[in-house]
N, C-alpha and C positions, 0 to 999 in steps of 0.2 A: 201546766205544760208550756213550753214554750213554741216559737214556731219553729217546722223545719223547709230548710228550702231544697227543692230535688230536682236534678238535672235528668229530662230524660234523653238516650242517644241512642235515633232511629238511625241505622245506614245499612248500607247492603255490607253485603262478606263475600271476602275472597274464598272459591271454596278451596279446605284444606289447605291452606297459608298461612300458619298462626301468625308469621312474623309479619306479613302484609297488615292482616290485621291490625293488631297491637298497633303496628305505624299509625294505621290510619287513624284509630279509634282515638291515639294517644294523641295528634295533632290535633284531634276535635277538641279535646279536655282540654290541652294546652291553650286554647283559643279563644274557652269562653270566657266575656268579658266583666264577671259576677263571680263571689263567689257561691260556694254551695255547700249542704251539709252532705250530701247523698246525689251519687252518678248512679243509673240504673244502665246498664248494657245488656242487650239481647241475648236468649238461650244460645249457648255454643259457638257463643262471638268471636273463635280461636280459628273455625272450621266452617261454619254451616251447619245443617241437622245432617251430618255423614255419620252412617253406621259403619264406619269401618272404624270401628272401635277401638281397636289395638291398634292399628297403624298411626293415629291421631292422638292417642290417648298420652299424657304427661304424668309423671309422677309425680305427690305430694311434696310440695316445696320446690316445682318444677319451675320454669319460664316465666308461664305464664303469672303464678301466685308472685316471685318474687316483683316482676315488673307491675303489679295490681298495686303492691305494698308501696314501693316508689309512689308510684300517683298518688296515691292516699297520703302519704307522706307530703310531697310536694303542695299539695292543694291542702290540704288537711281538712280532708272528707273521710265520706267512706262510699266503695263502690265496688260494685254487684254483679253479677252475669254469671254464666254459666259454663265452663270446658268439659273434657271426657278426660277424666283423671283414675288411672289406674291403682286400684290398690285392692286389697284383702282376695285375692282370688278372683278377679275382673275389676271390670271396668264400672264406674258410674258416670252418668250424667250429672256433674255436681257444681251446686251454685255457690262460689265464693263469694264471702261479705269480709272486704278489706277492710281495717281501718288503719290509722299508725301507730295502732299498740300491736296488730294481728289480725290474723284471719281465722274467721269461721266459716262454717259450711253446713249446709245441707244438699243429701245426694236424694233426685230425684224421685218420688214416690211412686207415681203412675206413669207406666212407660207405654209410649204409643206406639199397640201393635197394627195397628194399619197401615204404619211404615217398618215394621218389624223390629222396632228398638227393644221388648222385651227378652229378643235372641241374642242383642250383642251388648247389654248392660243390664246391673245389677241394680234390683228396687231398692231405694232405700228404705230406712223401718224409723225414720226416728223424727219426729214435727218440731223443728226448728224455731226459736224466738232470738233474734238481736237486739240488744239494746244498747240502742246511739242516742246519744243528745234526749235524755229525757223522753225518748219515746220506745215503744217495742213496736218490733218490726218481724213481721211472719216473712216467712222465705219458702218461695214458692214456683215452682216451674211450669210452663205449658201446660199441659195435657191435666196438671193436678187442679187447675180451674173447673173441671166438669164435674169435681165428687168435692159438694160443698160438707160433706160431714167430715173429713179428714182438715178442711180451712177451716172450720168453724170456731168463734170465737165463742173462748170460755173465760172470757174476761180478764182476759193475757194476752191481747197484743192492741193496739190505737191503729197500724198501720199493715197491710198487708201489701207483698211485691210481688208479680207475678214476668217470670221474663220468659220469651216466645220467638217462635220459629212455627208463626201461627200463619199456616195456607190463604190465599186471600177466599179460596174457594168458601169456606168459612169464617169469613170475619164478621160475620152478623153475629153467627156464637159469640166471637172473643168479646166485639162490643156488649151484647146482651149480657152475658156473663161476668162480664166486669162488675158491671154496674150494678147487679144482682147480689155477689158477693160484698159490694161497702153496703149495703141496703139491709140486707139480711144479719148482718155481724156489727152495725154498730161502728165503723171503721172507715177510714180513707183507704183508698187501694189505690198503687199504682202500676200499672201494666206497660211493658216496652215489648213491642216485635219489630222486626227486620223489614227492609222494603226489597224490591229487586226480584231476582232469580237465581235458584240455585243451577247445580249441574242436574237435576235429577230432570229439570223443566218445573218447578214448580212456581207460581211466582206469588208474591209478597207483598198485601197493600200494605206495611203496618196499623197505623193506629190505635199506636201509642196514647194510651189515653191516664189520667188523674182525675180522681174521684170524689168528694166529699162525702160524707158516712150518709149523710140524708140522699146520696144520687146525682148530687150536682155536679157538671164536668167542668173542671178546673183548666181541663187543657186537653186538647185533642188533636195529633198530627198530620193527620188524615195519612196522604202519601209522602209527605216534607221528607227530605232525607237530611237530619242537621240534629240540631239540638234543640229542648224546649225544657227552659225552668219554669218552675209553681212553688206557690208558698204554702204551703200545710198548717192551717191556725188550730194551733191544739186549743185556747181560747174558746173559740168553735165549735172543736170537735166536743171536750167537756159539754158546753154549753146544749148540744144536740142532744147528749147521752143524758143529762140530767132534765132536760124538757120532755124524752120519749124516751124512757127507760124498761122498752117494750123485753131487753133481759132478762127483768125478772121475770115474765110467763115464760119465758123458753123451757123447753123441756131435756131433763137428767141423761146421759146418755156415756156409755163406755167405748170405745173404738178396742178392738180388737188388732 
């Protein structure tokens, strides 16, 4: 495997602005002074976590996906985040993976009802793998960090990405849990959240963090509001998986 290098981009969000956004997000990209295989952008990086679902909501092949493809294009990466994209009789929360052949997606799996996202979007049903650059890449949102049987690694992906609009009130979780999941699956993971405050009052430490499959942290934002590249050494990661190939005792299991 060879290496990949991935940019991660911690910033706050205009709430419900797509086009601010996009501005801002796409000045960062344009700026950094490296290149990269892989941008990771925060869940709902169009909007903020707003349930107003329809009002915010884009259709496929909408704004946002075509100005993703540009970047990808332009940089010749590929990059990730998450809008509310309306289709099949509502709306999901769904995480684009641009590259400059196309876009892929997966729509959200676990929807956080303690902000009531269950009422104004649609679960997805379907476990996503991408493959860039010699690596698979699990695609992964918020909330689907706390149910490790649905991320678990059945020895089909090296990297798992997790993007958030994770409360600070709980950032002990997201860090715990990060770290948990490259540990227990054998895999590097890398997780981007938001810093700042929404309208709702909520506020945002990020930390943003990259992982090494044995728990190592590669990089950690804390509250930086900017960018932060890492180098992902497959190298490494082989190198781990064949010294503790604690996979094979794992145990048989079917997801429902």
């Amino acid at each position: 495997m060879q290496d990949l290098s991935v940019t991660l981009i911690q910033c706050e969000l205009a709430w419900e602005k797509p086009a601010d956004n996009r501005q801002q997000i796409g000045e960062m990209i344009d700026a950094l002074d490296e290149p990269t295989d892989l941008i990771l952008l925060p869940e709902m990086f169009t909007t903020g976590f707003s349930m107003n679902a329809l009002a915010n909501a884009e259709r496929p092949g909408g704004a946002t996906e075509q100005w993703l493809r540009e970047l990808a294009e332009r940089h010749d990466c590929a990059i990730t985040g998450s809008i509310a994209v309306e289709a099949d009789q509502g709306v999901y929360n769904r995480m684009l993976f641009a590259t400059p052949a196309g876009i892929q997606h997966y729509d959200k799996r676990h929807l956080f009802r303690m902000a009531g996202e269950h009422k104004r979007y649609l679960p997805g049903n379907q476990r996503v793998i991408a493959n860039w650059r010699g690596w698979r890449i699990l695609l992964q949102v918020c909330y689907d960090l706390r149910f490790p049987v649905f991320g678990r690694n059945r020895e089909d992906y090296d990297l798992a990405l997790y993007v958030a609009n994770w409360p600070a009130a709980r950032r002990l979780h997201w860090r715990q849990l990060l770290v948990a999941r490259a540990i227990e699956n054998l895999a590097c993971v890398v997780g981007v959240n938001r810093v700042g405050s929404d309208a709702r009052g909520l506020d945002y430490s990020g930390d943003s963090l990259a992982i090494a499959a044995d728990g190592e942290l590669l990089a950690d934002m804390a509250n930086k509001n900017g960018a932060a590249r890492v180098i992902l050494s497959g190298a490494a990661l082989q190198r781990y998986r064949e010294g503790f190939p604690c996979q094979l005792d794992a145990d048989a299991f079917q997801l429902d």
